[in-house]
Backbone as ProteinMPNN parsed JSONL, in Angstrom:
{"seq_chain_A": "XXXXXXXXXXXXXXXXXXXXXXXXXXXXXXXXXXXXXXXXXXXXXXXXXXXXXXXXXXXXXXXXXXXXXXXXXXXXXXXXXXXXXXXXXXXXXXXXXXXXXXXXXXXXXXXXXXXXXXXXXXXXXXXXXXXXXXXXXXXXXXXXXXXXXXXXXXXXXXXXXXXXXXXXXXX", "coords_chain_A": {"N_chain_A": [[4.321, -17.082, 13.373], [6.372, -16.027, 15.103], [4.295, -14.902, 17.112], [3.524, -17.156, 17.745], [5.259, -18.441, 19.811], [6.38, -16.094, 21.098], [3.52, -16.962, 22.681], [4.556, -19.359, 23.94], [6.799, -18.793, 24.782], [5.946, -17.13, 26.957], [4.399, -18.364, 28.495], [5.728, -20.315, 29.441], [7.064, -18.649, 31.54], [6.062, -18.134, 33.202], [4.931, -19.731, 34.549], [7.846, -21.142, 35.245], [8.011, -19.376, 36.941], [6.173, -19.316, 38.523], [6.741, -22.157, 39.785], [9.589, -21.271, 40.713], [8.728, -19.927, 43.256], [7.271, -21.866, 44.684], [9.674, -23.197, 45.635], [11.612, -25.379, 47.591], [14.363, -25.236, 48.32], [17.336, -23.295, 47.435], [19.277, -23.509, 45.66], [17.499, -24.485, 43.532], [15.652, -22.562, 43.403], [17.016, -20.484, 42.068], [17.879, -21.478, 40.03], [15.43, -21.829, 38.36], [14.833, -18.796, 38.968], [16.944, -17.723, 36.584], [16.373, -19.032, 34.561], [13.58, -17.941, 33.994], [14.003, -15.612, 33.738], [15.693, -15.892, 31.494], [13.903, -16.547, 29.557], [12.249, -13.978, 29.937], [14.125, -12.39, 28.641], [13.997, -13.774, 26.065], [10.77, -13.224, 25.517], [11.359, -10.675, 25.204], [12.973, -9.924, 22.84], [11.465, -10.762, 20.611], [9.154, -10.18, 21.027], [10.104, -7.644, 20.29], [11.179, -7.422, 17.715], [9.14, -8.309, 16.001], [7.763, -5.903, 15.831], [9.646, -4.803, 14.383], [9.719, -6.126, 12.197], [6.902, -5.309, 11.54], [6.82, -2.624, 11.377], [8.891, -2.226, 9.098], [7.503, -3.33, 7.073], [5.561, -1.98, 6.897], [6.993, 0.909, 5.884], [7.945, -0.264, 3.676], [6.282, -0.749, 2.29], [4.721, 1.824, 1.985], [6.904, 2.897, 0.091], [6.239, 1.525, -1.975], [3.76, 2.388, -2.874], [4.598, 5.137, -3.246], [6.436, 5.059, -5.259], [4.754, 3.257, -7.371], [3.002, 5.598, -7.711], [4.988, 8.023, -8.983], [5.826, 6.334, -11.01], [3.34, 6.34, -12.857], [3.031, 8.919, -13.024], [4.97, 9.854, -14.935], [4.238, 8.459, -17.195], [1.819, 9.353, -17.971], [2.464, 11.932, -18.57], [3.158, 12.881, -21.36], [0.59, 12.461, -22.381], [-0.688, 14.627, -20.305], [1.011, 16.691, -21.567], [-0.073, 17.075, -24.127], [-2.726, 17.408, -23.605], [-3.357, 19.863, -22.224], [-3.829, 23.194, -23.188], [-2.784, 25.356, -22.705], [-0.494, 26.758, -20.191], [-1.533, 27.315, -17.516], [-4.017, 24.824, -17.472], [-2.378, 22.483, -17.961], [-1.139, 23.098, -15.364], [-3.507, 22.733, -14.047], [-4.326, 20.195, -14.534], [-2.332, 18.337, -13.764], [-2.033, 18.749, -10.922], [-4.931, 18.029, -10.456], [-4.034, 15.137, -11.27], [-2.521, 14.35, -9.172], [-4.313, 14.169, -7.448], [-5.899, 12.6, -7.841], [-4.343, 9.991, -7.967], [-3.342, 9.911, -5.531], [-6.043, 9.579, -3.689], [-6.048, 6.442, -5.113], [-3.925, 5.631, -3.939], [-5.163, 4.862, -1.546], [-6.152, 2.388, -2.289], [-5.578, -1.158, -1.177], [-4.081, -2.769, -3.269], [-3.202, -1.222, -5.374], [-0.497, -0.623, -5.335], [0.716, -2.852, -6.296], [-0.538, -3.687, -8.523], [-1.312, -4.304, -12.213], [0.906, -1.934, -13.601], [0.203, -0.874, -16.035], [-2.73, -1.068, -16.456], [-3.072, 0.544, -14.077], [-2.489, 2.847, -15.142], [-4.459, 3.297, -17.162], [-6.796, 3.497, -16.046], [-6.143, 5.569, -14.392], [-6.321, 7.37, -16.482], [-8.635, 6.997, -17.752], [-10.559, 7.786, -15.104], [-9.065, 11.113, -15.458], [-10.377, 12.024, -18.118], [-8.981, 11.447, -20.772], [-8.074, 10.915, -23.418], [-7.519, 7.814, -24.704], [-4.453, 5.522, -24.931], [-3.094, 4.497, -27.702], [-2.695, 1.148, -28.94], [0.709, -0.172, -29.43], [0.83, -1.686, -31.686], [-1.553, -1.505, -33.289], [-2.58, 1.003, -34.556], [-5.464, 1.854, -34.756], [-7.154, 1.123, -32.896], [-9.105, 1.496, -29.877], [-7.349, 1.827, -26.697], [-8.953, 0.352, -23.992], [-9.485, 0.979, -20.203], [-7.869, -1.875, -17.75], [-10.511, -4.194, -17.069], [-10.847, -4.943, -13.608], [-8.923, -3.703, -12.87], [-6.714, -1.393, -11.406], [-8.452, -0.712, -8.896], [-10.911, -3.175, -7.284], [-13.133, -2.83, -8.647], [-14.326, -0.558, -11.621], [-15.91, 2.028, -10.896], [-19.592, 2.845, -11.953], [-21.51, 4.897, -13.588], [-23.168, 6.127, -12.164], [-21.668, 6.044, -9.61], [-19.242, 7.698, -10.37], [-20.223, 10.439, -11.187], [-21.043, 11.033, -8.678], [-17.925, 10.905, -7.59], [-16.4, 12.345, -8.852], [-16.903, 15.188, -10.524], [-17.121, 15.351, -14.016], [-14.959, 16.212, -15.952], [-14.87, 19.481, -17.648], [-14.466, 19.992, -21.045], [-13.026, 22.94, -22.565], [-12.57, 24.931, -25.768], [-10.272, 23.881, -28.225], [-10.187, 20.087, -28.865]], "CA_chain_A": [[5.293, -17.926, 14.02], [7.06, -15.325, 16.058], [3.282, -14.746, 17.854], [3.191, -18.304, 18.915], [6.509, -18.35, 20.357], [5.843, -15.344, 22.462], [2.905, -17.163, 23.718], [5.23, -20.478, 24.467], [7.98, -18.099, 26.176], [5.185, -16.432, 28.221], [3.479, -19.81, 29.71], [6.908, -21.174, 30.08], [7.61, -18.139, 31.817], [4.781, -18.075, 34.181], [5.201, -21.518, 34.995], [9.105, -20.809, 36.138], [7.962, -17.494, 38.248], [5.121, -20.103, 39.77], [7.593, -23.08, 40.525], [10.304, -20.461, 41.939], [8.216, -19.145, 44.213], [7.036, -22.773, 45.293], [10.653, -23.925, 45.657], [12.328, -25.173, 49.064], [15.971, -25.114, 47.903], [17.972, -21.767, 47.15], [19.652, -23.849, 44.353], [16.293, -24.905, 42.726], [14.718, -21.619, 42.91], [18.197, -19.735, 41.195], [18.141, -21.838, 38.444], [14.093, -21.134, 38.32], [15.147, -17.44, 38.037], [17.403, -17.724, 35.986], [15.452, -19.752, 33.661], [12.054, -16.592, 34.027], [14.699, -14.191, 33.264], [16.301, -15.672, 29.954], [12.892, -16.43, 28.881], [11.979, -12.553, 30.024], [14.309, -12.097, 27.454], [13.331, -14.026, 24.651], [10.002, -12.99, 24.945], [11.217, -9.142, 24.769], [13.419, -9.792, 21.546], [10.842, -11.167, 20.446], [8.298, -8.46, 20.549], [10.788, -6.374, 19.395], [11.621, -8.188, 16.655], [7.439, -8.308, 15.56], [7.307, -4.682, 16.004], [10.63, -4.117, 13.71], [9.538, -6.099, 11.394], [5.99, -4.323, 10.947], [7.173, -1.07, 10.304], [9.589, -2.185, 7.83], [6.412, -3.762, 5.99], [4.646, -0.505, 6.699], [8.289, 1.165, 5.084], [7.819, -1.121, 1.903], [4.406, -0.369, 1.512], [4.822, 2.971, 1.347], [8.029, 3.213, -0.671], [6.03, 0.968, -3.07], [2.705, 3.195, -3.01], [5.176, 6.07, -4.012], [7.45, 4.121, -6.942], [3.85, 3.425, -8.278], [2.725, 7.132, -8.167], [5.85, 8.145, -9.589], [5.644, 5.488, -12.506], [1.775, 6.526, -13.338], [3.253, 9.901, -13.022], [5.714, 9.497, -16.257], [3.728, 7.464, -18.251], [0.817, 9.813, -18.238], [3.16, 13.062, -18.708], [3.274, 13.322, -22.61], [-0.696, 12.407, -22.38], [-1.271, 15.436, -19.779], [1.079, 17.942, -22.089], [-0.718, 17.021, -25.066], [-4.404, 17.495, -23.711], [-3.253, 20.907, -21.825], [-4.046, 23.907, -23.937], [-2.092, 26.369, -21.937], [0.555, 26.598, -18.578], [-2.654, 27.098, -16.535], [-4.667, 23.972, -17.664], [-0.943, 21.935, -17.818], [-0.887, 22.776, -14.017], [-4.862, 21.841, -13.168], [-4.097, 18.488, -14.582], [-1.274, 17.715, -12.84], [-2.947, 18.279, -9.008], [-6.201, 16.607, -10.862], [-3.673, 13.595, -11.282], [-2.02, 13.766, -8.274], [-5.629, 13.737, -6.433], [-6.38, 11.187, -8.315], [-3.001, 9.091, -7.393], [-3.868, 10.001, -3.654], [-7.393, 8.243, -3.963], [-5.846, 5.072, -5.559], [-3.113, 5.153, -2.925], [-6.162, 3.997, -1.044], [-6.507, 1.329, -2.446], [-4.161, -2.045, -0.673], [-3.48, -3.62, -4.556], [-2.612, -0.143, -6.08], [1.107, -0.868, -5.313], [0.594, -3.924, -6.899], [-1.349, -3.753, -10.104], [0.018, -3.651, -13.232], [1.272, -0.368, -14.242], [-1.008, -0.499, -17.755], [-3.747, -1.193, -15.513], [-3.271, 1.717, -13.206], [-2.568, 4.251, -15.901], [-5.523, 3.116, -18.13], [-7.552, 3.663, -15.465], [-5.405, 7.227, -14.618], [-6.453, 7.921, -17.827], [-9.996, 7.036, -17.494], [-10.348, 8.779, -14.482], [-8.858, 11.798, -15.975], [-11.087, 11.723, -19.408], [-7.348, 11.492, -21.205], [-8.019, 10.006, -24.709], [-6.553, 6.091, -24.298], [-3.443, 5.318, -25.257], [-3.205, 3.342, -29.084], [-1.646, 0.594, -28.551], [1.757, 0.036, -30.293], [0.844, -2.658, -32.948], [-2.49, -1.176, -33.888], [-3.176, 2.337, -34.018], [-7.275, 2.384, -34.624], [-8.235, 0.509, -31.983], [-8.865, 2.231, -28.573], [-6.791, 0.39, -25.215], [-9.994, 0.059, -22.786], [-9.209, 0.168, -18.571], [-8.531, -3.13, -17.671], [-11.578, -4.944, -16.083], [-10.062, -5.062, -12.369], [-7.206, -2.482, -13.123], [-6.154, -0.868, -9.669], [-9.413, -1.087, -8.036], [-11.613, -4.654, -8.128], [-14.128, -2.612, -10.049], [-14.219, 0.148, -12.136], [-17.229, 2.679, -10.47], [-20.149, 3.243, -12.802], [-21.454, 6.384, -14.365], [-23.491, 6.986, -11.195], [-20.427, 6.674, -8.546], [-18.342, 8.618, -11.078], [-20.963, 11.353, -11.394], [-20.733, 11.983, -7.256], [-17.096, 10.974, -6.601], [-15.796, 12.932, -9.635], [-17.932, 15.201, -11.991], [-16.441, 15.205, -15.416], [-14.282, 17.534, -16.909], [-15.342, 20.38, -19.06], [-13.396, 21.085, -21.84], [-13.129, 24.347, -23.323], [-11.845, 25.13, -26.592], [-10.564, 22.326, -29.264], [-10.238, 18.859, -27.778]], "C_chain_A": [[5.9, -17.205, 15.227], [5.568, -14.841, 17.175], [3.36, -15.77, 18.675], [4.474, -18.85, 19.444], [6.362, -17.134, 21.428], [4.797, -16.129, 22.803], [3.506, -18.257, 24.102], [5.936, -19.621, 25.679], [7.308, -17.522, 27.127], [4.488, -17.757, 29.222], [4.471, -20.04, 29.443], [7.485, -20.095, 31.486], [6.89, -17.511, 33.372], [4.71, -18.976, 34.893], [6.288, -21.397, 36.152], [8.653, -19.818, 37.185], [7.225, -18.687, 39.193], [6.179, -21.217, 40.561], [8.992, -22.921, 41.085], [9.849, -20.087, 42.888], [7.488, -20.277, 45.686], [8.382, -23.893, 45.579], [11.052, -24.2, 46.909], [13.844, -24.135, 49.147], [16.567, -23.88, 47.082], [18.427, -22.333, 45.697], [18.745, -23.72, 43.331], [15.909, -23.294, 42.036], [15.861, -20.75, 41.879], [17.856, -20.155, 40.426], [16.45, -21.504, 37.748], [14.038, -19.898, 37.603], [15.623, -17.092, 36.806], [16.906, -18.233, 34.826], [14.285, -18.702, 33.195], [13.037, -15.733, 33.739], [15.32, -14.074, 31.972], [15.045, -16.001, 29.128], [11.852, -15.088, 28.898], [12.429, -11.743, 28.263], [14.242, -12.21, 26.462], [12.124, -13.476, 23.992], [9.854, -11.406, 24.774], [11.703, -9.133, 23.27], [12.708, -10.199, 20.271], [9.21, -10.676, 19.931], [9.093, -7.75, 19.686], [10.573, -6.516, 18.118], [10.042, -8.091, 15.429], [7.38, -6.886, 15.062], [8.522, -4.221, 14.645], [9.839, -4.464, 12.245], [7.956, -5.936, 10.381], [5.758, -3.129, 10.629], [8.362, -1.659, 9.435], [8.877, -2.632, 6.385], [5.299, -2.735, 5.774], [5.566, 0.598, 5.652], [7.981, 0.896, 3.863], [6.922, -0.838, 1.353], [4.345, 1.112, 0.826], [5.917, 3.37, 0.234], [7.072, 2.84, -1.998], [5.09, 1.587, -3.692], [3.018, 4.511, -3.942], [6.074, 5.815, -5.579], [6.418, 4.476, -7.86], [3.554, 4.688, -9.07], [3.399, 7.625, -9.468], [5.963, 7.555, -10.881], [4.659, 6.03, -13.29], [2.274, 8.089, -13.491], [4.074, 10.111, -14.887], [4.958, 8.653, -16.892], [2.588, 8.352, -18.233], [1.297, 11.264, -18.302], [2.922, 13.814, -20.402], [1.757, 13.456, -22.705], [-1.223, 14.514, -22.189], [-0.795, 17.524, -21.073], [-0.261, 18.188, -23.35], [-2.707, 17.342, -25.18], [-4.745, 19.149, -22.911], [-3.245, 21.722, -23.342], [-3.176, 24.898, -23.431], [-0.912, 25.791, -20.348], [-0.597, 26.254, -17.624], [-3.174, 25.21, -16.517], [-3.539, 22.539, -17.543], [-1.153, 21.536, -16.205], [-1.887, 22.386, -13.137], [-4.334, 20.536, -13.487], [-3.271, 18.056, -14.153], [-1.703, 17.313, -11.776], [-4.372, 17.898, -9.477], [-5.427, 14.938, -10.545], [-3.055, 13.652, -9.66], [-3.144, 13.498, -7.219], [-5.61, 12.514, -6.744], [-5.894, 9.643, -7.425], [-3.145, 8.936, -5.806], [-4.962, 8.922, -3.288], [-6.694, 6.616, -3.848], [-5.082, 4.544, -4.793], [-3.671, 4.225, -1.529], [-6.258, 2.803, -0.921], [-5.054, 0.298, -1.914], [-3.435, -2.144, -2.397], [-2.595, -2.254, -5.191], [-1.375, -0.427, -6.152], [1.726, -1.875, -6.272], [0.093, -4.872, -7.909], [-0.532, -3.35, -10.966], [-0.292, -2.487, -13.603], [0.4, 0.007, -15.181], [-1.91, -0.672, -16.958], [-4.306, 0.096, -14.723], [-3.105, 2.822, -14.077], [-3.633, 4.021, -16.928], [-6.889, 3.909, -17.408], [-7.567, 5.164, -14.81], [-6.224, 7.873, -15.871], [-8.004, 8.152, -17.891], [-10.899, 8.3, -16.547], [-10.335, 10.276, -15.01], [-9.756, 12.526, -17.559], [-9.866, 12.168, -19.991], [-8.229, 10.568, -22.061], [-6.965, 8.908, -24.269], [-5.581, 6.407, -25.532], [-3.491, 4.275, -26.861], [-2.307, 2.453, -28.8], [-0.849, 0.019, -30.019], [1.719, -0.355, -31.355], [-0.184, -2.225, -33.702], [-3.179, 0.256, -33.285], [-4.757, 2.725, -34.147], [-8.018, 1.331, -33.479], [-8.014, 1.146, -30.435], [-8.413, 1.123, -27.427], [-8.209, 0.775, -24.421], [-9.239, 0.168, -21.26], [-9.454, -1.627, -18.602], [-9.34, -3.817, -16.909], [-10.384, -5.531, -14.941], [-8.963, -4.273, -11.914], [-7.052, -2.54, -11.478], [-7.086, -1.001, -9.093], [-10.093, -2.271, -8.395], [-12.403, -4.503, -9.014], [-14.336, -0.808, -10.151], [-15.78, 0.929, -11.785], [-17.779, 3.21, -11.767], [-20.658, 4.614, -12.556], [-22.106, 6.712, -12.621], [-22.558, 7.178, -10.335], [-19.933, 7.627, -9.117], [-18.889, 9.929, -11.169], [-21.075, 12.085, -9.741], [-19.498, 11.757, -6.825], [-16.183, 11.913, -7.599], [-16.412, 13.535, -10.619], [-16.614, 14.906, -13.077], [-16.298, 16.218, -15.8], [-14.654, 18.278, -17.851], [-14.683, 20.681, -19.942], [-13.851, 21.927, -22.437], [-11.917, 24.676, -24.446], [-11.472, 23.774, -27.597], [-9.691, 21.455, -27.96], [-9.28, 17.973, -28.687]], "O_chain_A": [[5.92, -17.788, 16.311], [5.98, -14.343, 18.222], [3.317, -15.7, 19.903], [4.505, -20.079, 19.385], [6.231, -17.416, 22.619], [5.091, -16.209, 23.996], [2.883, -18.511, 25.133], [5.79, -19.662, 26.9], [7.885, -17.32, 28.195], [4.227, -17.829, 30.423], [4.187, -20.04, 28.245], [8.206, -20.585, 32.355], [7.24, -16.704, 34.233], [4.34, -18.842, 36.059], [6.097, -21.463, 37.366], [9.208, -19.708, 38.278], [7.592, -18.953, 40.337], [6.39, -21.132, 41.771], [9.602, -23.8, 41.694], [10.711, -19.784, 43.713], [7.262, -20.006, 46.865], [8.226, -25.106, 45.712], [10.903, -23.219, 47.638], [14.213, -23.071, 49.644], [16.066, -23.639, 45.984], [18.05, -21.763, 44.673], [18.974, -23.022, 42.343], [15.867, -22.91, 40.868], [15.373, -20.372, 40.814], [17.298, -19.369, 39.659], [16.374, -20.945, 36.654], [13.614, -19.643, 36.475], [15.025, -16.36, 36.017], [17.205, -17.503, 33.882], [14.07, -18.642, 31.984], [12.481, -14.718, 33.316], [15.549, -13.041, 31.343], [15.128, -15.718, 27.933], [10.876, -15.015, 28.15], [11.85, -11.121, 27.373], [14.337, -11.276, 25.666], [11.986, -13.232, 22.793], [8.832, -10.831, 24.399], [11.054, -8.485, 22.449], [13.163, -10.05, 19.137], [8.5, -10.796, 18.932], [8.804, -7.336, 18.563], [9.833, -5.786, 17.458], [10.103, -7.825, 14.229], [6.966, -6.677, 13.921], [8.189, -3.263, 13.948], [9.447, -3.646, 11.414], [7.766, -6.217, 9.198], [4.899, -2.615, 9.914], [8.728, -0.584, 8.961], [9.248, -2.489, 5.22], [4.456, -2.635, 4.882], [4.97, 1.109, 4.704], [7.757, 1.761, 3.017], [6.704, -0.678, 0.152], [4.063, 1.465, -0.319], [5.598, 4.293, -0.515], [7.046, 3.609, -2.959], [5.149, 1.605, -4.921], [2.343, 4.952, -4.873], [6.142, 6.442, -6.637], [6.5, 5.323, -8.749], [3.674, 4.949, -10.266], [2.889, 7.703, -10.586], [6.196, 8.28, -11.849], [4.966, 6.258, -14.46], [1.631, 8.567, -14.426], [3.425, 10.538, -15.841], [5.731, 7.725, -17.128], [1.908, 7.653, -18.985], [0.36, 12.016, -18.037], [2.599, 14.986, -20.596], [1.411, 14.564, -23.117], [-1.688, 15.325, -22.99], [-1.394, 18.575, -21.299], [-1.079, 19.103, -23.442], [-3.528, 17.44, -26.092], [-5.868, 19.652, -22.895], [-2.838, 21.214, -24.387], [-2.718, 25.385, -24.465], [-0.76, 24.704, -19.792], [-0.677, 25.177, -17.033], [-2.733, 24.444, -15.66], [-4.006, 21.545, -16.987], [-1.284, 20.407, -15.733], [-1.728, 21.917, -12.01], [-3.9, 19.83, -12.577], [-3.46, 16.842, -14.085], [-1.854, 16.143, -11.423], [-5.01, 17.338, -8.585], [-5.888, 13.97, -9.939], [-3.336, 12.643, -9.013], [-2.965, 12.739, -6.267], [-5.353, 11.532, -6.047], [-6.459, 8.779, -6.755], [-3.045, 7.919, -5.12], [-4.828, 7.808, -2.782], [-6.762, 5.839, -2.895], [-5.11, 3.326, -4.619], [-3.111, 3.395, -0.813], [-6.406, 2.142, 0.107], [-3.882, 0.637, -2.079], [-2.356, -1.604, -2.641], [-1.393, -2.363, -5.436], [-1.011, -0.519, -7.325], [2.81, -1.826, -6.853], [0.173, -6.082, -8.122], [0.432, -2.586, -10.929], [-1.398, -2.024, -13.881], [-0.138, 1.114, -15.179], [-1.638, 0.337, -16.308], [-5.448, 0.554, -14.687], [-3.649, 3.862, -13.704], [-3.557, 4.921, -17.765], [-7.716, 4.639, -17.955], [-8.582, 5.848, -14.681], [-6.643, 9.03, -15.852], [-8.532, 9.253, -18.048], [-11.567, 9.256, -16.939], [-11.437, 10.82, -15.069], [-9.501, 13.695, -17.846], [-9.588, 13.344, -19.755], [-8.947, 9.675, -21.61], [-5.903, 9.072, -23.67], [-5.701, 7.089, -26.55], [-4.104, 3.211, -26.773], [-1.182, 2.787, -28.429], [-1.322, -0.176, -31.139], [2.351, 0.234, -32.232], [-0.018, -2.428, -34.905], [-3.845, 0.56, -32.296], [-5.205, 3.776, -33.688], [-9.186, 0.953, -33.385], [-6.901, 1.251, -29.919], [-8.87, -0.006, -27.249], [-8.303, 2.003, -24.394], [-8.318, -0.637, -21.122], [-10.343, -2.361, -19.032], [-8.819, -4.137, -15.84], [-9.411, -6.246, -15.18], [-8.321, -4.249, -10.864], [-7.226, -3.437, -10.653], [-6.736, -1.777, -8.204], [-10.061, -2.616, -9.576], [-12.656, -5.281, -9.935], [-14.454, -0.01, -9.221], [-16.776, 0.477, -12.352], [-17.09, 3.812, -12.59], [-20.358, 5.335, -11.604], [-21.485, 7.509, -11.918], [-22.34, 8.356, -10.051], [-20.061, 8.685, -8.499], [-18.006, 10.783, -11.248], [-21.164, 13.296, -9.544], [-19.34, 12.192, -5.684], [-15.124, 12.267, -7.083], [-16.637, 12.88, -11.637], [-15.511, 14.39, -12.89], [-17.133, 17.095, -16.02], [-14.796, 17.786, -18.97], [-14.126, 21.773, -19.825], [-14.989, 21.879, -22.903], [-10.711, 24.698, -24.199], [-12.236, 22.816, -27.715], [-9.06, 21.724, -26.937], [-8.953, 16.843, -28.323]]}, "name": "protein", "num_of_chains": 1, "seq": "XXXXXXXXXXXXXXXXXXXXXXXXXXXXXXXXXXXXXXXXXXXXXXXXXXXXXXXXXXXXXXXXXXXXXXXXXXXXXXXXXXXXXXXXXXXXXXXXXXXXXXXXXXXXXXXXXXXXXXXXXXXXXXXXXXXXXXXXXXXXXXXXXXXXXXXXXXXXXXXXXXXXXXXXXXX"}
C-alpha cells in the first residue's frame, strides 16, 4: 500500500513539475510549486516510513530467532546434563547445540515452529535420547514430520552435513 502511494505521489509529482514549467501566470505556476513540493514531501515520508518499518520487521525477526534459541536452549538443558559424562563433554554439547541453533536460525519458519517441534528435532540432531512424553513413559516422542525445517534430511544428508556422534563410555 505505502509502495503504490509513492508511485501516485511521484506521477502526481511529475505532472505538477511538467505543468509549472508550462505555466503563463506567476500565480498558476506558485501554486504548481507548491503543490511538487508538498507532494516532494509525502513521497519522502513515505519512503521513510517503508524503510522504518522494514528494519523494525528485520528487529522482530531477529529478537524472535533469539527468544526461540533461548527457549530450545532451556528445554534441552537437563537432556544435555544428563547425556554429558564429564565438564568437558557438558561443554562440547553445548557449542554442538548452539551450532546446531545457528543452522536452524537459517531457516525463515524456525522462529515460528512449535517449540516441541524444534527441540525434537534439537534432539534428533544432537542424537539426545527423545523426550517420554508426560502421560506415557514407554513410548518414544518421534521429531515432528515438518518440525523446524519442511523436511527432516535423510541418513545420506545427515551423514555429510553432520557425522554422528561417537559416544564413549556408558550411554
Amino acid at each position: 500500500m505505502l509502495g503504490e502511494f509513492a508511485e501516485l505521489a511521484m506521477d502526481l509529482a511529475r505532472d505538477a513539475a511538467q505543468r509549472a514549467r508550462q505555466a503563463e501566470g506567476g500565480a498558476e505556476a506558485a501554486g504548481l510549486m507548491l503543490a511538487f513540493e508538498r507532494l516532494g514531501r509525502a513521497l519522502r515520508l513515505t519512503v521513510s516510513l517503508q524503510r522504518r518499518l522494514a528494519r523494525d520487521s528485520r528487529t522482530d525477526h531477529v529478537q524472535a530467532v533469539q527468544d526461540r534459541q533461548q527457549q530450545v536452549r532451556a528445554a534441552l538443558a537437563p537432556a544435555l546434563r544428563a547425556e554429558a559424562a564429564d565438564l568437558g563433554e557438558h561443554f562440547r554439547l553445548k557449542e554442538e547445540l548452539d551450532e546446531r541453533l545457528d543452522e536452524e536460525a537459517l531457516d525463515e519458519a524456525f522462529a515460528h515452529a512449535p517449540l516441541e517441534a524444534c527441540v525434537a528435532r534439537i534432539r534428533h540432531l544432537l542424537d539426545l535420547p527423545p523426550e517420554a512424553p508426560a502421560n506415557d513413559a514407554g513410548t518414544e516422542a518421534a521429531p515432528a514430520p515438518g518440525g523446524c525445517r519442511a523436511a527432516e534430511p535423510g541418513p545420506e544428508a545427515r551423514s555429510v552435513a553432520a557425522p554422528p556422534r561417537q559416544r564413549f563410555g556408558p550411554s
